[in-house]
C-alpha positions in Angstrom: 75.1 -80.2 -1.8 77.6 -81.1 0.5 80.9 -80.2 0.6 83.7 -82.5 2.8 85.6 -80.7 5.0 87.2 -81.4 8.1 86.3 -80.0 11.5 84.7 -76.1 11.0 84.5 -74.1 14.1 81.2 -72.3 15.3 83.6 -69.2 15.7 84.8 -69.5 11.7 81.2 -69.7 10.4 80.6 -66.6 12.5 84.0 -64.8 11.0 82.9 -66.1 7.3 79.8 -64.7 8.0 80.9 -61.3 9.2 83.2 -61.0 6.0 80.2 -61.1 3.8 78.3 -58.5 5.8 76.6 -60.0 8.6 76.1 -57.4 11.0 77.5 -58.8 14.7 74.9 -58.5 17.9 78.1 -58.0 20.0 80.1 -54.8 19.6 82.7 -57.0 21.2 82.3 -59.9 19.0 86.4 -60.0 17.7 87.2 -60.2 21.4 85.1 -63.3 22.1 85.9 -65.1 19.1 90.0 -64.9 20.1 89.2 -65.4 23.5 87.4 -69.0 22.7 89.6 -69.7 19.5 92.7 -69.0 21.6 91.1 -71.4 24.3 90.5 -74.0 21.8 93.6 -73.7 20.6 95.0 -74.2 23.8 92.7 -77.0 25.6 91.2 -79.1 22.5 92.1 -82.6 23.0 91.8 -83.2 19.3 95.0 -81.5 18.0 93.6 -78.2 17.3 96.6 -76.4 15.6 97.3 -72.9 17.2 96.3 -71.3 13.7 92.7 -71.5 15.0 93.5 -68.4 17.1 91.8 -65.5 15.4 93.4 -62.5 14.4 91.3 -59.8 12.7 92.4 -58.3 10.0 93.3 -54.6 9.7 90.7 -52.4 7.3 93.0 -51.6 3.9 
């Protein structure tokens, strides 16, 4: 099944994934997915709104 959506980032599949326990290679994996959102966000010719930019969220 396919679900329409509109453009899904590489770096969101990675975040989605990590939310449901994926275990991250990269100790430093938040860093590089902010740096490259917050690049994105910044250089994407295809109106990439600046919410892309990831910000982890604090452990409640």
């Amino acid at each position: 099944m396919h679900i329409p959506s509109g453009r899904v980032l590489i770096e969101d599949v990675l975040i989605f994934a990590h939310e449901r326990g994926a275990v991250p290679l990269n100790e430093n994996w938040e860093a590089v997915v902010s740096r490259v959102k917050q690049r994105i966000a910044e250089e994407a010719t295809w109106g990439a709104p600046s919410s892309l930019i990831y910000r982890s969220q604090p452990d409640t």
